[in-house]
N, C-alpha and C positions, 0 to 999 in steps of 0.2 A: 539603612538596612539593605538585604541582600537577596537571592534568595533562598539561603539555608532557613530563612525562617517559612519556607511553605510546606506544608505536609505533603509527601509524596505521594498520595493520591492525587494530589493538584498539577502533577508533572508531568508534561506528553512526551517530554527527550526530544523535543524542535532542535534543542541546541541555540537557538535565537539569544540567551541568554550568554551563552559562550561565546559566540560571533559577535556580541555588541559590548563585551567589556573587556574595557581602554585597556585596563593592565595588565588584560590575561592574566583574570586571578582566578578564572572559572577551569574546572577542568570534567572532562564526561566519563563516569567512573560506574562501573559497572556494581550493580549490588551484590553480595556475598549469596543469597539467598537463591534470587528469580532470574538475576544475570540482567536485569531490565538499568539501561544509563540512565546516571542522574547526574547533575552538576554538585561538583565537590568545588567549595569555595577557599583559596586560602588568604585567610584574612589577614596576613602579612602584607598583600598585595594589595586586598582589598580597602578603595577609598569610600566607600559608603556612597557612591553617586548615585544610584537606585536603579540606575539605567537596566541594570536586571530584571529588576522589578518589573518596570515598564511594558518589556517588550512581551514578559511574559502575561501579563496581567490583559495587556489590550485584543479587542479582537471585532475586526474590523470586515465583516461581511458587506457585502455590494448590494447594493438597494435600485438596481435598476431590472427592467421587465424583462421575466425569465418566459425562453422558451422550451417548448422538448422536441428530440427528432430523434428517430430511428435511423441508424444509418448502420451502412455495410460498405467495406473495401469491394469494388469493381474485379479488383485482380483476386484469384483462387487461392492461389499460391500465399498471397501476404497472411488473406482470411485465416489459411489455415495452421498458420504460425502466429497466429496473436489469439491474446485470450479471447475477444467477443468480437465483433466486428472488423476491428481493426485502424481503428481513428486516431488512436495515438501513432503508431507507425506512419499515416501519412501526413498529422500533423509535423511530425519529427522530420519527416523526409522533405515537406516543404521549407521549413526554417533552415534546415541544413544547407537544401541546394540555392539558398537564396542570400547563402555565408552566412550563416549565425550558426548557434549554441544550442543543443540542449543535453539537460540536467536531470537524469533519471535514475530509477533504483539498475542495478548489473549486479553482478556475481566477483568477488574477490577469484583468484586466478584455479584456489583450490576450493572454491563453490563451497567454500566453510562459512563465509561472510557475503551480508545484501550490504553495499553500500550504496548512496547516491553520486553520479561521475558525470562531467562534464564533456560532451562526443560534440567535434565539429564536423565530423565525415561520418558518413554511412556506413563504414564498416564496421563500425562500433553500436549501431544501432541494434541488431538483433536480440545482445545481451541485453538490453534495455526491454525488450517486448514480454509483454505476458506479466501476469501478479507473484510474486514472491510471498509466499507466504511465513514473511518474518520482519522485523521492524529492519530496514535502515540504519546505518552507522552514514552521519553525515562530514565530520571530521572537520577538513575550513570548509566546505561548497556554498554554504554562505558567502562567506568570504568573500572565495573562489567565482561566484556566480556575481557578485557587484562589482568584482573587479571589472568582470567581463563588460555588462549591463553600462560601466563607467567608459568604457574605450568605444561605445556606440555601436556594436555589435547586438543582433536582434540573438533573445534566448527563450526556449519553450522549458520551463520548468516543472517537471510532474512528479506530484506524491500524494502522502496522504492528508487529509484536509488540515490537521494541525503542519506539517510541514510544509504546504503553502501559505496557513495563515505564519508560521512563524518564519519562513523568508520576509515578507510583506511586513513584517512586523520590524525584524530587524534591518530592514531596506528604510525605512521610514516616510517613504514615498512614491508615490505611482512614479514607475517609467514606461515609454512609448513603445520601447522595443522589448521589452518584458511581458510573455504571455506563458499564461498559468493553467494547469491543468490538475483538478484534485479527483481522488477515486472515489467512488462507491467504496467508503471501507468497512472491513468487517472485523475489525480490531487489530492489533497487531500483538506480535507472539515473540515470546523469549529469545533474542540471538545466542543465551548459552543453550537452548532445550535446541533448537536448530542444527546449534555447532555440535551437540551431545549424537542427535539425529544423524548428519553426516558421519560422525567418527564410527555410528555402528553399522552402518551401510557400508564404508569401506571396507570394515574386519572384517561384513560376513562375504561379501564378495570376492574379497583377497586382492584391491585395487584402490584407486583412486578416482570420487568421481572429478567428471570434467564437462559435467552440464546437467541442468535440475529444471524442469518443467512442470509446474503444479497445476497445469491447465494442458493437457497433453488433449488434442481433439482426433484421434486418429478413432475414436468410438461417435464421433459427433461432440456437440458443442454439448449438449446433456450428459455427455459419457464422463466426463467430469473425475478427470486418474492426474494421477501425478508419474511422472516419467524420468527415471533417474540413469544418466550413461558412464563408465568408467571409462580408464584410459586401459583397461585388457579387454574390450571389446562387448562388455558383458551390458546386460541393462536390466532396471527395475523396473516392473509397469504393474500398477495398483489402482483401483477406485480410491477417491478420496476417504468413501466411506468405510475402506477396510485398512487405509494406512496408519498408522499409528500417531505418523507426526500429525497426519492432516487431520485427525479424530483430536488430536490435542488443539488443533490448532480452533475447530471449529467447539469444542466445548469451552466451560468458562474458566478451566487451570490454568491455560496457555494464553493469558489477554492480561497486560499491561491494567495497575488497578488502574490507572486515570482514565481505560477506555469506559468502567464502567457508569462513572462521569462524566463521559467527552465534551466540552464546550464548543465543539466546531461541528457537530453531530444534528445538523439542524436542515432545512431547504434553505434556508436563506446561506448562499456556500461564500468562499474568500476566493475563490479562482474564477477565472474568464468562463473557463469549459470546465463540468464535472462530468467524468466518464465513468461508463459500468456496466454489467450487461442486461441486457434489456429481458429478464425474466419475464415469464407471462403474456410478453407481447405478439404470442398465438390469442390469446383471449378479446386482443384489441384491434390488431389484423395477422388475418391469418397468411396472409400472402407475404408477409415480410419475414417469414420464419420457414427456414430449408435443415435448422438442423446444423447448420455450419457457423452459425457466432451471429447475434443482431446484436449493435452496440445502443445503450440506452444513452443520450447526449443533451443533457443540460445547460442551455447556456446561459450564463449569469450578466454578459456583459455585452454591448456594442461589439466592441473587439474583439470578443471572442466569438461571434456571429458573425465578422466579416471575417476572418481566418477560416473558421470552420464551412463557409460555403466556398471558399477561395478550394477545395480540395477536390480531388476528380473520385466521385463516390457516389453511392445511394445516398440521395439524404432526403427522410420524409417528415415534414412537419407532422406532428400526433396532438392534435388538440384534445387531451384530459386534463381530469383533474391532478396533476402529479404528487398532488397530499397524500390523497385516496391511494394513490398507484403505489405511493410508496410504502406507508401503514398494511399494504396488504402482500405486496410481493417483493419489496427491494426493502425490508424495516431498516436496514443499517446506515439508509441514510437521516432519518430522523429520529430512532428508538434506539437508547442505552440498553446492554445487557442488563439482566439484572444479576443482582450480588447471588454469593454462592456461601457455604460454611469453610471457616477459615481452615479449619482442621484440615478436611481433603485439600483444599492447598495446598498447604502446608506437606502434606503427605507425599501430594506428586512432585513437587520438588527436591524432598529430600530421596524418594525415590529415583527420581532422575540422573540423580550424582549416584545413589550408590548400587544399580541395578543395570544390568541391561536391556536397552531399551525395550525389549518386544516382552520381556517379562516385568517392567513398571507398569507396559500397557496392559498385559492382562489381568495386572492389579487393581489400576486405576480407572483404567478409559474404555473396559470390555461394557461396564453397563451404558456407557457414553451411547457408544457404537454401534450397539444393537439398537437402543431409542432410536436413534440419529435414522438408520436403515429402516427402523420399521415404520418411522413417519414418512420416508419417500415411496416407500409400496402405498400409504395411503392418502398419499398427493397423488400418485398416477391412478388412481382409482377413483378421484374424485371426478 
């Protein structure tokens, strides 16, 4: 067997499954529907060794004593170019000048595509910073990333908790010079509704963009816009909560079905370091919150606790409970969505294709958007 026999609810697009079979019978094929990859198997090629199966199947979370820490980038300038704090940037910066690898989501050249890419210099790191708000296209970086991991070169691999567990899966064994870093994630979203998104922000501008920020802080780290630049000098700046893509992206049309089953959606995580931002953490100290990004940092492993104090930063041990912290202010790291009616689905999709964009949204996501806005007037009010 294979895995065309799993229901595609069961499918997170790791890709782990394509990187680990012999005949390259597996290929990542985008659906007709949702635009969401799924592996298409051709059974010409295909020898039945399960090895698909496998990698998809297993899932191997770390079982040693986790801690939390609040931390903040020292420098201003990095702070206020990364989404929260800023710890992935200096984790990156360390491996880098220290000759290694890392492996993160960037921007395709015409910011129509996230893929994950391999950067051994610094100048490629930028693209790399801040959240994308869309799934990853991984292509070989598996591959690509064990070849690396096999020449003895140290690599920082960051994504989302399935695409760390399905590197690790299809790696099939711990390496020394392999350190992992999974998000705080809050589902991931259509790369055809993304690429749709893009094409109508070009027409209405009359340009090309050439840089997309969905965590834009120049309001404060609460200000929470998305920041889109063309190559005619022009730019979009939006709250998330009035963009259309980022209203899609945070309601439940635009999430991959298997997020609403996530198997990797748990505390117990598959990476060294899980990163994310430390919401709430005025409530717990107030002194570590200015308003410019506190990163919420989990660490799962030994090694990922001597890496992460190895960096030149705020770094505060927070002893809570981080069950409690999470069920209450960060739910997406242990709470599944819940399900939605298939119809409206089904609606905003075919929507999607045959509408333009700012008129599917005020079909589909106008009632989203206003919920979404009226619940934060009464978060700040509480």
């Amino acid at each position: 067997m294979n895995v065309s026999v799993l229901n595609p609810n069961e499918c997170c697009g790791c890709t782990a499954c394509y990187a680990t079979c012999p005949t390259r019978a597996i290929t990542m094929q985008a659906d007709e529907i949702e635009g969401f990859l799924y592996p298409l198997v051709n059974e010409d090629k295909c020898i039945n060794c399960g090895k698909c199966l496998r990698v998809c199947k297993d899932v191997h979370p770390y079982d040693e004593k986790q801690k939390v820490y609040a931390c903040w980038s020292k420098d201003d300038s990095l702070r206020a170019k990364s989404s929260s704090g800023g710890v992935f940037s200096l984790l990156a910066e360390k491996i880098l000048v220290e000759g290694g690898a890392v492996c993160a989501v960037g921007y395709s050249d015409d910011c129509k595509e996230c893929l994950h890419k391999i950067i051994r210099t610094t100048d490629g790191l930028d693209d790399l910073r801040r959240a994308k708000f869309v799934q990853s296209k991984k292509y070989d970086v598996f591959i690509d990333t064990k070849a690396v991991l096999e020449s003895g070169v140290k690599v920082l691999f960051c994504g989302t908790p399935c695409e760390v567990g399905g590197l690790r899966q299809f790696l099939g064994k711990e390496y020394e010079n392999l350190f992992t870093c999974d998000l705080i994630c809050g589902c991931v979203s259509s790369p055809m509704v993304y690429r749709t998104y893009i094409d109508y922000l070009n027409k209405k501008f009359g340009a090309h963009t050439v840089s997309v920020n969905f965590k834009d802080k120049r309001k404060g780290w609460r200000g929470k816009a998305i920041a889109v630049e063309f190559d005619n000098g022009k730019e979009y700046y939006n709250s998330i909560f009035d963009d259309d893509y980022c209203v899609s992206f945070h309601s439940r049309f635009n999430i991959r079905p298997s997020c609403f089953n996530c198997k990797y959606r748990s505390l117990q995580r598959v990476a060294d370091i899980t990163l994310g931002d430390f919401w709430a953490i005025e409530k717990y100290m107030a002194e570590y919150d200015d308003n410019r990004g506190t990163s919420f940092v989990l660490v799962n492993t030994i090694k990922g606790d001597i890496l992460l104090k190895g960096l030149d930063m705020y770094l505060h041990p927070m002893e809570i409970d981080f069950e409690e912290y999470a069920k209450k202010y960060n739910w997406c790291m242990c709470c599944n969505p819940s399900g939605m009616p298939e119809d409206e689905r089904r609606n905003f999709y075919n929507d999607v294709k045959s509408m333009p964009f700012d008129k599917m949204a005020e079909k589909d996501l106008e009632v989203i958007k206003q919920t979404r806005k009226q619940k934060k007037i009464e978060q700040k009010q509480l």
